[in-house]
C-alpha positions as CSV (number, residue, x, y, z in Angstrom):
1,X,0.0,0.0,0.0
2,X,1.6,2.9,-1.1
3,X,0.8,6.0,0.8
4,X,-1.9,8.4,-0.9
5,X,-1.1,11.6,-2.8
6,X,-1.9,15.2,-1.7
7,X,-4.2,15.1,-4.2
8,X,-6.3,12.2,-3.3
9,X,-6.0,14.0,0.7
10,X,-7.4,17.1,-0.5
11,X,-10.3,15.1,-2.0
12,X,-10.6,12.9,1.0
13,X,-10.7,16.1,3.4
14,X,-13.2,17.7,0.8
15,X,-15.6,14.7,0.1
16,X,-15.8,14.8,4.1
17,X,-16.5,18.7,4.5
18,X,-19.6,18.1,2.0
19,X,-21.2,15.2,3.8
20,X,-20.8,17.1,7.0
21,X,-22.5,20.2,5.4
22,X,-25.4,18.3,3.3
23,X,-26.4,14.7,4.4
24,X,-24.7,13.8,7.9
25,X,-27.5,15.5,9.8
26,X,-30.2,14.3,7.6
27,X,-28.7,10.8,7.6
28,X,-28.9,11.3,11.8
29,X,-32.8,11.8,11.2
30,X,-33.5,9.3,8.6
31,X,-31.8,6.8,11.4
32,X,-33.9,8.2,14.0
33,X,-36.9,8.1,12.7
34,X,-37.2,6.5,9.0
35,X,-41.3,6.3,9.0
36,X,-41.8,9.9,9.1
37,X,-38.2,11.7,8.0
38,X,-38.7,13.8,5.1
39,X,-35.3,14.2,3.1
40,X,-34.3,17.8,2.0
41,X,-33.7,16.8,-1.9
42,X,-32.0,20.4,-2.4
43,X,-28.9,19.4,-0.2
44,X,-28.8,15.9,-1.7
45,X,-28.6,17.3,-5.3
46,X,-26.1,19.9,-4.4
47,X,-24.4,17.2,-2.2
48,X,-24.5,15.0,-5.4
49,X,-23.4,17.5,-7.8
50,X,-20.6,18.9,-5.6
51,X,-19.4,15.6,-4.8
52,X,-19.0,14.4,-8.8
53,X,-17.2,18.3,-9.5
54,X,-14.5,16.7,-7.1
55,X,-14.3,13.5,-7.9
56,X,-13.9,14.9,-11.2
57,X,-11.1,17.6,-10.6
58,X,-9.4,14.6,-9.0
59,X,-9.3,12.4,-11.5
60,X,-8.5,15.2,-13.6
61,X,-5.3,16.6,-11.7
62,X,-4.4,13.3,-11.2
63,X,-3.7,12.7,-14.9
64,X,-2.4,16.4,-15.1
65,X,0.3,15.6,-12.7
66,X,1.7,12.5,-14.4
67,X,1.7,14.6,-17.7
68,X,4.2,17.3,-15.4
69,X,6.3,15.0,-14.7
70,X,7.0,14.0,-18.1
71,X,7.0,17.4,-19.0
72,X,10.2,18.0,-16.4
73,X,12.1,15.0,-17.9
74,X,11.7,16.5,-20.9
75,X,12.6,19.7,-20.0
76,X,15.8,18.6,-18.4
77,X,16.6,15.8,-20.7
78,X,16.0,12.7,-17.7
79,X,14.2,11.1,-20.2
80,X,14.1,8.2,-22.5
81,X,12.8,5.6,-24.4
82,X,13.8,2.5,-22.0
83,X,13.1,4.7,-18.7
84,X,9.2,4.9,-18.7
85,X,7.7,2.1,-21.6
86,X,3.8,3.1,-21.0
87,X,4.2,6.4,-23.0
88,X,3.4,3.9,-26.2
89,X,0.4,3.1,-24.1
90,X,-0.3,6.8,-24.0
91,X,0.4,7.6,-27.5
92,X,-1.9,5.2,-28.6
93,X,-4.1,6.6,-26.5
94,X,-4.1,9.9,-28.1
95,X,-3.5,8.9,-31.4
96,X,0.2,9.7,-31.8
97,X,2.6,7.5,-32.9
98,X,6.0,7.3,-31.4
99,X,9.0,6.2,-33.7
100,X,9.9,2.5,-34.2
101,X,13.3,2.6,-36.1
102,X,16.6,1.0,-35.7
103,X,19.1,2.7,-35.3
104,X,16.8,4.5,-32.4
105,X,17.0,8.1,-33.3
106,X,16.5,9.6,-29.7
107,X,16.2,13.2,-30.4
108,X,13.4,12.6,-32.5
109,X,11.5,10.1,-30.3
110,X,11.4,12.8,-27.6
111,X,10.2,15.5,-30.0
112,X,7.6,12.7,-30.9
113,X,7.1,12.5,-27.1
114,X,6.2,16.3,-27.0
115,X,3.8,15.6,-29.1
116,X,2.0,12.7,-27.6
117,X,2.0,15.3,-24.0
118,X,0.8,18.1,-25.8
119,X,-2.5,15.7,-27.2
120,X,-2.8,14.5,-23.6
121,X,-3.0,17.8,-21.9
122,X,-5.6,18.7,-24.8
123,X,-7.7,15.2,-24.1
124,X,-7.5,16.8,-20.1
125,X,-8.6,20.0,-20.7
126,X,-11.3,18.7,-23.0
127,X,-12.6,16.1,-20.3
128,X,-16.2,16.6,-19.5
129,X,-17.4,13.9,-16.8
130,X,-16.2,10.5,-14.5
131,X,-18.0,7.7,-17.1
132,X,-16.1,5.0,-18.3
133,X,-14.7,6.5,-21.0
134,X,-13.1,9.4,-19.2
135,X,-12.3,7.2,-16.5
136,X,-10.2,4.8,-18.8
137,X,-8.1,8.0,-20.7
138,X,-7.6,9.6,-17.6
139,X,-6.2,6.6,-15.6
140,X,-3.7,5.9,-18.8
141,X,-2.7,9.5,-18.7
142,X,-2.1,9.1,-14.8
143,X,0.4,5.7,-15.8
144,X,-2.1,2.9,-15.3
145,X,-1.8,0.2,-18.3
146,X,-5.0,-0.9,-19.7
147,X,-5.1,-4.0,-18.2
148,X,-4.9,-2.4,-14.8
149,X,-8.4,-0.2,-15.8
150,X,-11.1,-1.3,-12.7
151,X,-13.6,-2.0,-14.9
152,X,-16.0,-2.0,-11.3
153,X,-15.1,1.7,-10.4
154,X,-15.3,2.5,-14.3
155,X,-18.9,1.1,-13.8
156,X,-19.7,2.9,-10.6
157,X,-18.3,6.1,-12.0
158,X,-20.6,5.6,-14.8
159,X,-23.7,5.1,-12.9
160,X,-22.8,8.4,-10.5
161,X,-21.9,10.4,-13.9
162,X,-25.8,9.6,-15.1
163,X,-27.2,10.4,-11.7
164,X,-25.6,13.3,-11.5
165,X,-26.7,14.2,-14.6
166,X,-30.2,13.7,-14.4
167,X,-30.4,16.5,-11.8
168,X,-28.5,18.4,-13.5
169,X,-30.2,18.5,-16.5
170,X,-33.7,17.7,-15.4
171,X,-34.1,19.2,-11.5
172,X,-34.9,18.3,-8.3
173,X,-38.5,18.4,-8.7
174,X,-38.2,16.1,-11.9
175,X,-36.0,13.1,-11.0
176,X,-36.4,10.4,-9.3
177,X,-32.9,9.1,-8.8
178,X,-32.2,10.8,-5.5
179,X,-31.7,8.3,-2.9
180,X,-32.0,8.7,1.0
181,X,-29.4,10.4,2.9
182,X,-28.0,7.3,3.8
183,X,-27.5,5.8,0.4
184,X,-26.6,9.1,-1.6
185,X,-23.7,9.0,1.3
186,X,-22.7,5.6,1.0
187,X,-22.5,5.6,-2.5
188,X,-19.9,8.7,-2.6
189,X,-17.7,7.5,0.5
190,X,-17.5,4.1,-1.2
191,X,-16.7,5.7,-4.2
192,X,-13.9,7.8,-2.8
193,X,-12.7,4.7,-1.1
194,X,-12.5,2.6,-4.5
195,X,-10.4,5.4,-5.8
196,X,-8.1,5.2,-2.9
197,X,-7.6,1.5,-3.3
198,X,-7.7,1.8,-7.0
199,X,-4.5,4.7,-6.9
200,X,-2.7,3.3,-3.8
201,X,-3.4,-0.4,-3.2
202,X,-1.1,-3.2,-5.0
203,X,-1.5,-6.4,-4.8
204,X,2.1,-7.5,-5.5
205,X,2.9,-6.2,-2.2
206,X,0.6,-9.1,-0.4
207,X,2.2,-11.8,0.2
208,X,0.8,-14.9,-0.3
């Protein structure tokens, strides 16, 4: 278990100051008295909406980070072809090539690797959203190989990316997705703690 990032800390403390704000009390209620607690669906949409702008920002600056580090070996010549093999995972991501050719010509792979950071930052600053999709270029961009995409936490994302969107684009008053305060909680924190496992957890470190 490697130890979290700032990033995923500032998320952690920020997930945590919006359930104290919009469900923890109402949660406290619904406990107390579920037959006649009457949910306040304005907090649970903002709570809801606020909560998928974070999640989102992380993933986001997560990816970001990775691509300014790159950025910094390039900038002072640390890097190479043999020192960090998923950039051909990230080219193909963003549909750039990087050179096969023998001899290896180095100067030009690394101009070929400027371009390949330069479409990722684009694909960044053009993400809308947490579904699959997004999910998957975002954890590439961040290092993960494709194989190592959770395809559980790419569904869960997907499901809180439509439920977020349906009060978004349709209102409080016209949805029927919110849950109880107790549910629309859970399904945040658990989300928050997938990302943590999914970021910080490897399993080659258990032994067996």
């Amino acid at each position: 278990m490697s130890s979290p990032s700032v990033l995923f800390l500032e998320l952690e403390k920020r997930i945590g100051e919006l359930t104290e704000k919009f469900v923890a009390d109402q949660v406290a209620a619904e406990a107390a008295d579920i037959a006649n607690f009457v949910p306040d669906l304005d907090r649970l949409a903002a709570y809801r909406l606020l909560s998928h702008a974070e999640i989102e920002d992380y993933l986001e600056r997560k990816a970001r980070a990775r691509i300014n580090i790159l950025e910094g070996k390039l900038n002072s010549n640390s890097l190479s072809a043999s020192g960090d093999l998923s950039l051909y995972v990230l080219a193909a991501l963003v549909e750039e090539t990087l050179p096969f050719e023998c001899p290896h010509d180095e100067n030009k792979f690394l101009n070929r690797v400027r371009a390949v950071v330069q479409a990722a930052k684009n694909l960044i600053d053009n993400n809308n959203g947490v579904k699959a999709n997004s999910f998957m270029n975002l954890s590439i961009i961040a290092g993960k190989m494709i194989y190592e995409v959770d395809s559980a936490l790419a569904s869960s994302l997907s499901s809180f990316g439509t439920s977020r969107g349906d009060v978004a684009h349709r209102g409080v008053g016209r949805t029927s997705s919110i849950l109880a305060p107790s549910s629309e909680m859970k399904s945040t924190l658990d989300l928050v703690k997938h990302l943590k496992l999914y970021f910080y957890y490897d399993p080659m470190e258990v032994s067996t």
